[in-house]
C-alpha positions in Angstrom: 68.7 -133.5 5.8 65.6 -133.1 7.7 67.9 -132.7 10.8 68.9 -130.0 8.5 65.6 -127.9 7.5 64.3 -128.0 10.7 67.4 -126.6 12.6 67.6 -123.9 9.6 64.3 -123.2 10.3 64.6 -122.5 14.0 67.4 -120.6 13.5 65.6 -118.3 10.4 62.8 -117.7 13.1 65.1 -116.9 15.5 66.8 -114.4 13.9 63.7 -112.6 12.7 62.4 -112.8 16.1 65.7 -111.1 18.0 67.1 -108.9 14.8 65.5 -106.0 15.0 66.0 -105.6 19.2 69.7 -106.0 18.5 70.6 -104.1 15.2 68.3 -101.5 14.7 70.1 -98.7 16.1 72.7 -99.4 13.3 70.6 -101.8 10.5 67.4 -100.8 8.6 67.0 -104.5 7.0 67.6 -108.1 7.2 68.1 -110.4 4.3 69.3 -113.9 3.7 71.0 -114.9 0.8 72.9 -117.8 -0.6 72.7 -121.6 -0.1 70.1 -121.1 2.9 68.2 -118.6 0.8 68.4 -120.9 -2.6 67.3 -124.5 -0.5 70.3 -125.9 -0.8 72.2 -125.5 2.3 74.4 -128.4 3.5 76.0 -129.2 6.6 78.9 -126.8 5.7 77.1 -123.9 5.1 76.6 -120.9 7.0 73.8 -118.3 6.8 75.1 -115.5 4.9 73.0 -112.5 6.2 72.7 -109.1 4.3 72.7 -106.1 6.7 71.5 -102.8 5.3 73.0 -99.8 7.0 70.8 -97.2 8.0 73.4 -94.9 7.3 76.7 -94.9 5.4 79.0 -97.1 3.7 80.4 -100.8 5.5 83.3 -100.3 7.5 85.4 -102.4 9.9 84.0 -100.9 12.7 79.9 -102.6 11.7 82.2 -106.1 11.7 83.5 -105.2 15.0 80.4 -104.2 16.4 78.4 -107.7 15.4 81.2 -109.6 16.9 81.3 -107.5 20.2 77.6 -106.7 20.5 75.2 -108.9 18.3 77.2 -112.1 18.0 77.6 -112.7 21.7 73.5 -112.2 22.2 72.7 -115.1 19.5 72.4 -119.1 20.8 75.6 -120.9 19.6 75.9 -121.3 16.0 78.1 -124.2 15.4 76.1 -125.8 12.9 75.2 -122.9 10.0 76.7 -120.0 11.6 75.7 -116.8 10.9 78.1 -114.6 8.5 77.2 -111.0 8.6 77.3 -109.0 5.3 76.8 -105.8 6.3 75.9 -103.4 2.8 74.6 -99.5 2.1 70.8 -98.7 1.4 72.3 -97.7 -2.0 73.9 -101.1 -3.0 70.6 -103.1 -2.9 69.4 -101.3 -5.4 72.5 -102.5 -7.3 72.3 -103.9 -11.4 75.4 -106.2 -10.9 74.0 -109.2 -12.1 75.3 -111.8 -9.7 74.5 -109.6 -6.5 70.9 -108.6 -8.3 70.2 -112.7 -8.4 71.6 -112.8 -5.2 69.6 -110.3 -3.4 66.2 -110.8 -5.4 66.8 -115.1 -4.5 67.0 -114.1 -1.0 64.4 -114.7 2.4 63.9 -110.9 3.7 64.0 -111.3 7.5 63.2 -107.6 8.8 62.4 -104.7 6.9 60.6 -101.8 8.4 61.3 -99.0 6.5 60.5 -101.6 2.8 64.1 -100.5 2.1 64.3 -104.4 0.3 60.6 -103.5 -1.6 61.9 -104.8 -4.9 63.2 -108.2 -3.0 62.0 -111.5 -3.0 59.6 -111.9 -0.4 60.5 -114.2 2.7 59.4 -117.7 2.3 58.3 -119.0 5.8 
């Protein structure tokens, strides 16, 4: 498990250090969420990252694009790969219960514009 923590933690500083170079032409904010986000991340799990579009609502096309263009730039992620979420600057703001615990449980990674203001702040 320490094996664990510390690779999650090179990867979290990782991606806050080469996120915004590689999405901000599309992305206004970074967040993790889920089992890395809660401290309970196992072997298994991946690192469920919440993209905010600067503009617009998801569409296949932002999917296509991180596989294409963002994927390819990260190190390998075989252990705890990174699963893109990609959401609108109007969901976050959201009152469905289980993405409002989700959201206000997670690590912000990159937030320029405070678009996550009323989110949990990052962690590390």
């Amino acid at each position: 498990l320490d094996d664990n923590q510390r690779l999650l933690e090179e990867r979290l500083a990782l991606l806050r250090r080469v996120l915004p170079a590689l999405v901000a032409r599309r992305v206004c904010a970074a967040m993790v969420i889920g089992s890395v986000a809660e401290g309970r991340a196992r072997d298994a799990s991946d690192v469920d990252l919440v993209l905010v579009l600067a503009e617009g609502d998801p569409r296949r096309a932002d999917y296509d694009w991180w596989d294409t263009e963002v994927r390819p730039m990260l190190p390998d992620d075989k252990r705890f790969p990174v699963q893109p979420v990609f959401t609108s600057r109007a969901s976050v703001r959201t009152t469905e219960p289980q993405l409002r615990r989700a959201l206000d449980g997670g690590l912000r990674l990159w937030d320029p514009e405070d678009v996550l203001h009323d989110q949990y702040q990052a962690r590390a």
